[in-house]
DRENDO-1510 file (C-alpha; in Angstrom, 1 decimal, always signed):
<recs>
REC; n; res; u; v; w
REC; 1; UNK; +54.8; +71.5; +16.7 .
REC; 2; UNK; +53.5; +73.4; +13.5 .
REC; 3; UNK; +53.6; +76.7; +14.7 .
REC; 4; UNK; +57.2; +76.2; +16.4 .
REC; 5; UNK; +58.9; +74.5; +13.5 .
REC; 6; UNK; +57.2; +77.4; +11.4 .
REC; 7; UNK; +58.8; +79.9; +13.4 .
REC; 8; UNK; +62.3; +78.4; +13.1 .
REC; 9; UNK; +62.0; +77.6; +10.0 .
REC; 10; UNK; +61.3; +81.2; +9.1 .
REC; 11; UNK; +64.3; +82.5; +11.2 .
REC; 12; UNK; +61.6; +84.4; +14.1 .
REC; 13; UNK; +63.1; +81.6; +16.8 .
REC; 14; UNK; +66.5; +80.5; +17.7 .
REC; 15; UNK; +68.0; +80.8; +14.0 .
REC; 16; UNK; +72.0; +81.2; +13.0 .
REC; 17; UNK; +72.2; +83.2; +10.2 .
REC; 18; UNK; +75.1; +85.4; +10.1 .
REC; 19; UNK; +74.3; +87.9; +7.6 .
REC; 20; UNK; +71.1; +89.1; +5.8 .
REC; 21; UNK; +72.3; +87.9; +2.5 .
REC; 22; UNK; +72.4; +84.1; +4.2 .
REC; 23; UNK; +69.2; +84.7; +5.3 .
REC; 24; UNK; +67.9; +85.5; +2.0 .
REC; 25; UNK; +69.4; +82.6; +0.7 .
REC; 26; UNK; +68.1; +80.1; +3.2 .
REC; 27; UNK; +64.4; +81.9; +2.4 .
REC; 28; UNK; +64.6; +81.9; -1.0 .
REC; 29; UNK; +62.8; +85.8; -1.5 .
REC; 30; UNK; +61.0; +87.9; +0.8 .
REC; 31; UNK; +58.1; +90.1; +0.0 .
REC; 32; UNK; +59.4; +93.7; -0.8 .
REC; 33; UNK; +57.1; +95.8; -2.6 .
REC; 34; UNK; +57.3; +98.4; +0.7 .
REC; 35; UNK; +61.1; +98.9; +0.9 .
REC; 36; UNK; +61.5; +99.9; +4.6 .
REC; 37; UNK; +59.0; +96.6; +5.9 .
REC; 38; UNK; +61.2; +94.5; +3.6 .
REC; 39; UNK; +64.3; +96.1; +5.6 .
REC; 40; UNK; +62.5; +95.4; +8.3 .
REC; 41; UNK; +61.6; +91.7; +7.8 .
REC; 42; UNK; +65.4; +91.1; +8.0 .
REC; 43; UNK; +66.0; +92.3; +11.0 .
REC; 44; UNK; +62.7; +90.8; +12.7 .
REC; 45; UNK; +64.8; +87.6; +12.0 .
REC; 46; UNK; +68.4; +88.6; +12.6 .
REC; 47; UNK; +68.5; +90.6; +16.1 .
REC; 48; UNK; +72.1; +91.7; +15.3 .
REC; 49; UNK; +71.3; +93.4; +12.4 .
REC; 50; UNK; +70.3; +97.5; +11.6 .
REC; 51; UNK; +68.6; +99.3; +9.5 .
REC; 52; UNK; +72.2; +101.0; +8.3 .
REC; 53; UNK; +73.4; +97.2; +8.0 .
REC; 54; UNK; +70.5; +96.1; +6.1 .
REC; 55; UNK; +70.4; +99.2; +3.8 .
REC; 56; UNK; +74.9; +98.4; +3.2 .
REC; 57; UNK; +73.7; +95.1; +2.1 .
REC; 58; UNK; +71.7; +96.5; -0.6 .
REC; 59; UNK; +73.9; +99.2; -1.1 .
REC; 60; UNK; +76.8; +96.8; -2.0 .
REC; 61; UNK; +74.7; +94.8; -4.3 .
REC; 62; UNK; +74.5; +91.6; -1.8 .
REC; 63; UNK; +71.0; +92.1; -2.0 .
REC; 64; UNK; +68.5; +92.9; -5.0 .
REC; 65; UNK; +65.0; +94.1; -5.2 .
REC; 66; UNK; +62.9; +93.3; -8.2 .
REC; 67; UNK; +59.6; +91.4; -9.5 .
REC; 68; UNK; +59.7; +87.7; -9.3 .
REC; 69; UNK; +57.3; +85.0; -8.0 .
REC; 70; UNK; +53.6; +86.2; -8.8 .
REC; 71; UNK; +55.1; +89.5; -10.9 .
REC; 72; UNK; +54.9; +90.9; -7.2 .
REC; 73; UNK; +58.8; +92.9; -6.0 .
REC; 74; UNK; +61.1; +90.8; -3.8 .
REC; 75; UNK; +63.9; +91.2; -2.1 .
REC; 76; UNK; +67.0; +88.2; -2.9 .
REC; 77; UNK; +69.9; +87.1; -2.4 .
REC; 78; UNK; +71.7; +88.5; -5.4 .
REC; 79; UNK; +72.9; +85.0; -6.9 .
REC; 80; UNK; +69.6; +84.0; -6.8 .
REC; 81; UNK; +68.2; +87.0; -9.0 .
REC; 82; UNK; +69.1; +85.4; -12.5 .
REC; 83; UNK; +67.6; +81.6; -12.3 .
REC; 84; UNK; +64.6; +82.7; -10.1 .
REC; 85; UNK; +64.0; +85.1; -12.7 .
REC; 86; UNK; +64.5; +83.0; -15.8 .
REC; 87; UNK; +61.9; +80.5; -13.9 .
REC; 88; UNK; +59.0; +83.0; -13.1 .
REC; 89; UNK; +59.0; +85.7; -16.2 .
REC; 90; UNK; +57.5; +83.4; -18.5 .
REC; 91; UNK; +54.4; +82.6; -16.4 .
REC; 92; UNK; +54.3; +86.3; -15.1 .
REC; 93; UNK; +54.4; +88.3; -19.0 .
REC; 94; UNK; +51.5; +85.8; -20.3 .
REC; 95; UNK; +48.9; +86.6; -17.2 .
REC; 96; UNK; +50.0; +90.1; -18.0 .
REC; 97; UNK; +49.4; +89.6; -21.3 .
REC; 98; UNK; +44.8; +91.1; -20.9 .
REC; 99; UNK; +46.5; +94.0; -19.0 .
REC; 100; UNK; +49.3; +94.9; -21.4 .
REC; 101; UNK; +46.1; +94.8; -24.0 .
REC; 102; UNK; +44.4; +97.3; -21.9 .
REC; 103; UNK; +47.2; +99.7; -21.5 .
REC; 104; UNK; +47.5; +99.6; -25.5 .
REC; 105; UNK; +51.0; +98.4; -25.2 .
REC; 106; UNK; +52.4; +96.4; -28.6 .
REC; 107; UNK; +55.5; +94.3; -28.1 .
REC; 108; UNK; +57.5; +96.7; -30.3 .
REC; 109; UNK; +56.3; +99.5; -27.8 .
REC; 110; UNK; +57.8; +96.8; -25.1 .
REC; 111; UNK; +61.2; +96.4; -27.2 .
REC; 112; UNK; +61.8; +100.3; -27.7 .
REC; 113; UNK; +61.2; +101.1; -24.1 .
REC; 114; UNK; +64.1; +97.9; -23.6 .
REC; 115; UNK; +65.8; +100.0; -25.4 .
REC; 116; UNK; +65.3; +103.3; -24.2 .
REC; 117; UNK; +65.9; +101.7; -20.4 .
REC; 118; UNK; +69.0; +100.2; -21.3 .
REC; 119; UNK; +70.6; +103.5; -22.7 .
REC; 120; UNK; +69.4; +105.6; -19.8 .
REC; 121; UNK; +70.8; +102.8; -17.2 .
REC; 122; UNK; +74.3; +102.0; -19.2 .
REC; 123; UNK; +77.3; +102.4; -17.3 .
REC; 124; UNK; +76.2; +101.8; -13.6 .
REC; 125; UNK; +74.0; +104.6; -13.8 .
REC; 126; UNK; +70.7; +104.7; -11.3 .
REC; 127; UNK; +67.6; +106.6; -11.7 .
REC; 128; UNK; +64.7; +107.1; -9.8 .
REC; 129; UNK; +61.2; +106.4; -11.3 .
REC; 130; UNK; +60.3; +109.6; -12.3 .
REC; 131; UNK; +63.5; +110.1; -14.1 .
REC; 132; UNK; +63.1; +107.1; -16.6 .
REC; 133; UNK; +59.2; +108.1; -16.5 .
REC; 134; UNK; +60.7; +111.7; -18.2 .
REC; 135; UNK; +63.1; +109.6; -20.4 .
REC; 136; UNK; +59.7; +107.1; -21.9 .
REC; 137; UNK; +57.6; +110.6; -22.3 .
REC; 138; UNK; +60.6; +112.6; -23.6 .
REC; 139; UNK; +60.6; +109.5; -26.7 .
REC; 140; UNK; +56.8; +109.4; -27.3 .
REC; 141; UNK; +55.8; +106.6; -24.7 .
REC; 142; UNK; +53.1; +107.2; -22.9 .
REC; 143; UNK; +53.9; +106.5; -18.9 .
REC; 144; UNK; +50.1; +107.4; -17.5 .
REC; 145; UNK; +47.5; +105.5; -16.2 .
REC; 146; UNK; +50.0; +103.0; -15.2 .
REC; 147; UNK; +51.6; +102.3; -18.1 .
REC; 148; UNK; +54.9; +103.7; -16.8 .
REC; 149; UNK; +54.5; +101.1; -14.1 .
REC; 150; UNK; +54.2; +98.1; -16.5 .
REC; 151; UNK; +57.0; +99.2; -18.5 .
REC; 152; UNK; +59.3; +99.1; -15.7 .
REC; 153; UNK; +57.8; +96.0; -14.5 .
REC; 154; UNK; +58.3; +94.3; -17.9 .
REC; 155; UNK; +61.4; +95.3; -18.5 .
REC; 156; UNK; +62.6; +93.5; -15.1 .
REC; 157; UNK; +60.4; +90.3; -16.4 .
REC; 158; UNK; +63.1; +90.8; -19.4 .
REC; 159; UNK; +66.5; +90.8; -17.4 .
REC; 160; UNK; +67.0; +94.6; -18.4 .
REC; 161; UNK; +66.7; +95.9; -15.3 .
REC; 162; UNK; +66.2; +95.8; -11.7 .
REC; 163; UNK; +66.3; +97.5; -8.3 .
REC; 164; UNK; +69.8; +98.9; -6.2 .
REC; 165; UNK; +67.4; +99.7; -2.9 .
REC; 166; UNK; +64.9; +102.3; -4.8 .
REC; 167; UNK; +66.7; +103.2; -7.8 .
REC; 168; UNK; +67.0; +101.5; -10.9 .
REC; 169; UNK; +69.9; +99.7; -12.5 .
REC; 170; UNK; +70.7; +97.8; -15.5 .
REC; 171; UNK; +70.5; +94.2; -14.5 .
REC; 172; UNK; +74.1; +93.2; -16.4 .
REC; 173; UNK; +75.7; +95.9; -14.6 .
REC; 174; UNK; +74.4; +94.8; -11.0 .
REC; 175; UNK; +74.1; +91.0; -11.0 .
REC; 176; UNK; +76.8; +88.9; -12.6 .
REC; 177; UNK; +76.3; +86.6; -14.8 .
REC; 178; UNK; +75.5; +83.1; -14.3 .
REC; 179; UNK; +75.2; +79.8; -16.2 .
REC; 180; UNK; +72.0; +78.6; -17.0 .
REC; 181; UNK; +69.9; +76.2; -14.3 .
REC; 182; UNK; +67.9; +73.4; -16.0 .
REC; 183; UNK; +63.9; +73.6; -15.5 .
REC; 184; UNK; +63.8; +70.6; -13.1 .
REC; 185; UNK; +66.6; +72.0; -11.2 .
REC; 186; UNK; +65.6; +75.5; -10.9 .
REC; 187; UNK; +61.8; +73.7; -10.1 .
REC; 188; UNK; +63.2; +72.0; -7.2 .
REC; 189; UNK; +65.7; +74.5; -5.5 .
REC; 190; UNK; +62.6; +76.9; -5.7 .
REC; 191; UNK; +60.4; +74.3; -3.5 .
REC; 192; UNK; +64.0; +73.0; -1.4 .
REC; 193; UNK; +63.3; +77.1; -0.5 .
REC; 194; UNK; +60.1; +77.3; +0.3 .
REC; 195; UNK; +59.9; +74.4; +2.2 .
REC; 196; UNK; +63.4; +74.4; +4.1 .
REC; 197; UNK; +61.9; +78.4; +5.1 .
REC; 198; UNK; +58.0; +77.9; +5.6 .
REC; 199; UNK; +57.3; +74.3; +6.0 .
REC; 200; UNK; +55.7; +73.0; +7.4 .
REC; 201; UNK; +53.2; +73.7; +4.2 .
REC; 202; UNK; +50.9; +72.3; +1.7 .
REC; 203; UNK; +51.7; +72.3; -1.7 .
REC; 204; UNK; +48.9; +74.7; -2.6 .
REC; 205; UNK; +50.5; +76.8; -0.6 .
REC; 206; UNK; +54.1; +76.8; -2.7 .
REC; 207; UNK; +51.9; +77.2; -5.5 .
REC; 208; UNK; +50.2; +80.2; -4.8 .
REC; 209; UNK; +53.4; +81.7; -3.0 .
REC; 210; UNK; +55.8; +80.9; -6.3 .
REC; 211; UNK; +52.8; +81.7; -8.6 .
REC; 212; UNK; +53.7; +78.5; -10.5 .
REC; 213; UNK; +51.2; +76.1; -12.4 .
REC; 214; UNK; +50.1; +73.7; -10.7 .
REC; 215; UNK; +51.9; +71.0; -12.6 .
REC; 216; UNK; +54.9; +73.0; -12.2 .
REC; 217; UNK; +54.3; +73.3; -8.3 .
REC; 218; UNK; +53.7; +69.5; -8.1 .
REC; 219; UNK; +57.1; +69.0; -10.3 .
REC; 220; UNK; +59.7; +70.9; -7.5 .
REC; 221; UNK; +57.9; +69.3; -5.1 .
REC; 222; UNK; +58.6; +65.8; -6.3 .
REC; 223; UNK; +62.4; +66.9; -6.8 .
REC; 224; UNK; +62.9; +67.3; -3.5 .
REC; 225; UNK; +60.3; +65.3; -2.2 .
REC; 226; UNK; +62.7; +62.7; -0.6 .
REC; 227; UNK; +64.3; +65.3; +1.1 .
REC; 228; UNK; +61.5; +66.4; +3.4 .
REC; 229; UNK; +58.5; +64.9; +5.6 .
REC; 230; UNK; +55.4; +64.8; +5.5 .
REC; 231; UNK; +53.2; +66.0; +8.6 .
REC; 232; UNK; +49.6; +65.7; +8.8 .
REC; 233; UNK; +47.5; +68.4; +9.6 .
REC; 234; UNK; +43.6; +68.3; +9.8 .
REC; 235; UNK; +43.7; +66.1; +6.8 .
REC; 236; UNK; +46.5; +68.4; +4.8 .
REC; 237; UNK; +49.8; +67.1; +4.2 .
REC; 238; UNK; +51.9; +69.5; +5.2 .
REC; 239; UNK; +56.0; +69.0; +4.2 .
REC; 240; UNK; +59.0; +70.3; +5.7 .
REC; 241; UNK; +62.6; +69.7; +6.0 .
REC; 242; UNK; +63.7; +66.8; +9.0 .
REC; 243; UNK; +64.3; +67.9; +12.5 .
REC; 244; UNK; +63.0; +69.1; +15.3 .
REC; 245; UNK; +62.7; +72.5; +16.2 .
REC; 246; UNK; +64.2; +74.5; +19.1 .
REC; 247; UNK; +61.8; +74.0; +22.2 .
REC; 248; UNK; +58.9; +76.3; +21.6 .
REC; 249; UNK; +59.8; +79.3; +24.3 .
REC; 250; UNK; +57.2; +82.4; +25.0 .
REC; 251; UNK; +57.6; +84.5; +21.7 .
REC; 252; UNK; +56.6; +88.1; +20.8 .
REC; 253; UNK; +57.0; +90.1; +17.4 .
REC; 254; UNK; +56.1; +92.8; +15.9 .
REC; 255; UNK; +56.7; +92.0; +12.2 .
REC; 256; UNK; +56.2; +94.3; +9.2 .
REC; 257; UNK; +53.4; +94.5; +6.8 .
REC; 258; UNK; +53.5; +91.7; +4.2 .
REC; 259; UNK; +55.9; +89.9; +6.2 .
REC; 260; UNK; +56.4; +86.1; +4.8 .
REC; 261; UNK; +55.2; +84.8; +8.3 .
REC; 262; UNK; +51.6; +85.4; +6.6 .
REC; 263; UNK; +51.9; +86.3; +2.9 .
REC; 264; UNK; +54.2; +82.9; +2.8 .
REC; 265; UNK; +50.7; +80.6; +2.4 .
REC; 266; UNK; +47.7; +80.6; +0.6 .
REC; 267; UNK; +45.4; +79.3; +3.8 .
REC; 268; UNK; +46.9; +81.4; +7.1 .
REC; 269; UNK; +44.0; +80.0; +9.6 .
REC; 270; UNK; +46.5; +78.3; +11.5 .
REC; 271; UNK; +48.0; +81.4; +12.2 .
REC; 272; UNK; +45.8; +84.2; +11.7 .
REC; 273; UNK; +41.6; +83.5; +12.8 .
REC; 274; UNK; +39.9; +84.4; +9.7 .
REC; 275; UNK; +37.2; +86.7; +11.5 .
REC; 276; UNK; +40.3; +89.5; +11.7 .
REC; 277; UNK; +41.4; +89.2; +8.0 .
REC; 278; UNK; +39.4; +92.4; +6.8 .
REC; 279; UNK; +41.7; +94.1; +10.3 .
REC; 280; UNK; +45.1; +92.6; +8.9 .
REC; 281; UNK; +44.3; +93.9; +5.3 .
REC; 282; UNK; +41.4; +96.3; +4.6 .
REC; 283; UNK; +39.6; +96.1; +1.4 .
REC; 284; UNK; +39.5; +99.2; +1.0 .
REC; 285; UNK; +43.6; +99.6; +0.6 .
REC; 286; UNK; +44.3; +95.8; +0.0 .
REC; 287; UNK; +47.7; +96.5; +2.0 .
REC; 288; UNK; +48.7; +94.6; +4.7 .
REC; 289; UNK; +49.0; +95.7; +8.0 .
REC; 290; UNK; +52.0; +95.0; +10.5 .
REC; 291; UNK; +51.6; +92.4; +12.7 .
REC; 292; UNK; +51.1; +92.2; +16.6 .
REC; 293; UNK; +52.4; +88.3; +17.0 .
REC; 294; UNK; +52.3; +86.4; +20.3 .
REC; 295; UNK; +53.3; +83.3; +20.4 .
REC; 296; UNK; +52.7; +82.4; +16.9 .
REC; 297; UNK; +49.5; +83.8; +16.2 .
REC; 298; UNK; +48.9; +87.2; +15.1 .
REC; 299; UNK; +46.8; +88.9; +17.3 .
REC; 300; UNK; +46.6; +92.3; +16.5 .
REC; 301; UNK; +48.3; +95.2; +14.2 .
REC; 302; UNK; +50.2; +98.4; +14.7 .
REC; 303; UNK; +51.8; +101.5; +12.9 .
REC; 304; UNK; +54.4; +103.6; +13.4 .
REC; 305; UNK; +54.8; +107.3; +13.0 .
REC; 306; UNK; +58.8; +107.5; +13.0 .
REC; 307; UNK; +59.8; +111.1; +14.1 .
REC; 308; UNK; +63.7; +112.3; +14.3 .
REC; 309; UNK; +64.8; +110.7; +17.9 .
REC; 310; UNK; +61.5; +108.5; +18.9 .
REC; 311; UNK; +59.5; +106.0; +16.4 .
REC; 312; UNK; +56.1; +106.1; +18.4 .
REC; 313; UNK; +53.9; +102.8; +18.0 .
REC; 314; UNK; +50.2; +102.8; +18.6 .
REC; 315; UNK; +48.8; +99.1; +18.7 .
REC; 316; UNK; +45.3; +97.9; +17.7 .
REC; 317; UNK; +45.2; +94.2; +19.4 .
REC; 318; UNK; +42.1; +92.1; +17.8 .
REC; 319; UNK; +41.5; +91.3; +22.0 .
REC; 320; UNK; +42.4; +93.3; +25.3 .
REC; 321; UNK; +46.2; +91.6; +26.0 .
REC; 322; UNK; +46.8; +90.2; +29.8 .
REC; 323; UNK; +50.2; +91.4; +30.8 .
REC; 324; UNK; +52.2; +88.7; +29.3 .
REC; 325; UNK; +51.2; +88.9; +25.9 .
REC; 326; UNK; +52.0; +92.7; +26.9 .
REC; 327; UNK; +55.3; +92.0; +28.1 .
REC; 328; UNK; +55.9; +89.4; +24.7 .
REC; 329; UNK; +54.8; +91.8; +22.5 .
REC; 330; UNK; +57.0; +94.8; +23.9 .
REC; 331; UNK; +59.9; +92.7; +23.4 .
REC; 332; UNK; +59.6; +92.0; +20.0 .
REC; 333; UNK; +59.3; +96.5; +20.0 .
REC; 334; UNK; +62.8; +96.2; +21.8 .
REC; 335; UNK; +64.3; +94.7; +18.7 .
REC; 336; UNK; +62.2; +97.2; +16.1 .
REC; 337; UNK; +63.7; +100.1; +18.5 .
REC; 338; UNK; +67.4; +98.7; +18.2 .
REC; 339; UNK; +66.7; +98.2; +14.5 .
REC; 340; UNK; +66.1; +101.9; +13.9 .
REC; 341; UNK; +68.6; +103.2; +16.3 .
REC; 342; UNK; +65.7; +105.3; +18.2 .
REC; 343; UNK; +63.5; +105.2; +21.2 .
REC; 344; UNK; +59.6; +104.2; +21.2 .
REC; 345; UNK; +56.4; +105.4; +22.6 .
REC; 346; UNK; +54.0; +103.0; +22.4 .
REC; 347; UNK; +51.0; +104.5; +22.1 .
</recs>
């Protein structure tokens, strides 16, 4: 039932959204620091769309990229971009706060580089990272060692900017404006979200996802908390919007790295067996790897080397696969290969 309801809930089974920007919506953000997994997420969930369709949607501004819940980059629907972000900057510039220290950063450095930003952005312009990097150096601001980075990344914190697909924009000039949401309301459509999308799920799991206190956490959840059910779990309560889920039917995906079906949750044992963690993301990189999923657990990863007419795939399953779990997974390939418009080779 978990599992199941978790996959419908997250759009990987039997879902009706009609366009990536609904789907968005429904999930409240999806992880999007790697822009062509993020691309990818969308159409692990929506079999009708592309990679051209997806990339239109950003294109057109239906979509926005930039750093929200844990200071991390998302991907949005773009009328959620203003409140989400009035709700999680706060949080995210003071646990920046030892690291902006450590970069020798002032706050009237901050403020000038606002400035600087804004100037270089005006007008609908976009630039790439290296072009505003030339504009912070060309005016005395130091953009090594990661400092460039933080800038960028503080600056989005401060509504002054955010992403159109890679490039930069100014924020006014790509996301209309909208009225203010009140705390408790912004609180609670952030859980209604998260729950509606990845229930069912602990509340220590919306709190480590939204990057909220804990008081804050506990606070949307008690908004909505008449709107969902409760499920026990092995002594968790788990919550969740009512209803049943489609009947569970034999499921294969290949999802991206950092896809929501994991990063969604602070404790993924249900889904992922904790011996394979260090396989799924190495220490060494800290990046997580795309995921071999068969029938809602992920049991293996794979990469892709994407060359002009064929994508080829080389898999690296935590167990040898019998040949139904071979058969699942290579249907969840046939959507990656109508995604990208190419062949595959699988490896």
């Amino acid at each position: 039932m978990t599992i199941s309801a978790r996959l419908h809930n997250q759009g990987l089974l039997g879902n009706t959204f009609t366009s990536a920007q609904q789907l968005l919506s429904w999930m409240g953000s999806i992880q999007a620091q790697d822009y062509a997994s993020a691309k990818w997420a969308i159409g692990a969930r929506m079999p009708n769309e592309t990679d051209a369709s997806v990339t239109q949607a950003i294109n057109d501004g239906k979509i926005v990229r930039t750093w929200l819940m844990r200071g991390t980059i998302h991907m949005v629907a773009v009328e959620d971009v203003r409140w989400m972000n009035t709700l999680t900057a706060p949080g995210n510039v003071v646990a920046s706060m030892q690291r902006r220290q450590q970069l020798g950063f002032d706050e009237r450095t901050i403020l000038r580089s606002h400035a600087i930003l804004s100037v270089a952005l005006k007008g609908g312009k976009q630039r790439t990272r290296d072009e505003l990097y030339t504009l912070l150096e060309d005016k005395g601001i130091s953009t090594t060692d990661q400092r460039g980075y933080h800038l960028l990344w503080r600056a989005a914190q401060d509504g002054v900017l955010c992403f159109a697909g890679q490039r930069f924009v100014a924020l006014d000039d790509w996301v209309p404006a909208q009225a203010p949401m009140a705390r408790d309301q912004a609180l609670g459509e952030l859980a209604k979200r998260y729950f509606q999308s990845r229930g069912p799920a602990t509340l220590e799991d919306f709190q480590w996802w939204s990057g909220m206190t804990a008081s804050d956490a506990e606070r949307g959840l008690d908004v909505i908390k008449a709107e969902l059910e409760m499920h026990a779990f092995e002594g968790q309560e788990l919550w969740a919007m009512p209803g049943e889920p489609p009947a569970f039917q034999y499921h294969g995906a290949a999802l991206p790295g950092f896809d929501e079906y994991l990063l969604g949750y602070k404790e993924r044992g249900m889904v992922l067996d904790p011996l394979y963690n260090n396989r799924v993301c190495p220490p060494a990189t800290g990046l997580f790897q795309p995921l071999m999923l068969i029938q809602g657990k992920v049991v293996g990863t794979w990469k892709r080397d994407s060359g002009k007419d064929i994508i080829t795939i080389k898999t690296e399953p935590f167990v040898a696969l019998n040949p139904k779990e071979i058969r699942l997974f290579a249907l969840g390939l046939e959507e990656f290969s109508k995604f990208h418009g190419k062949k595959i080779a699988v490896k």
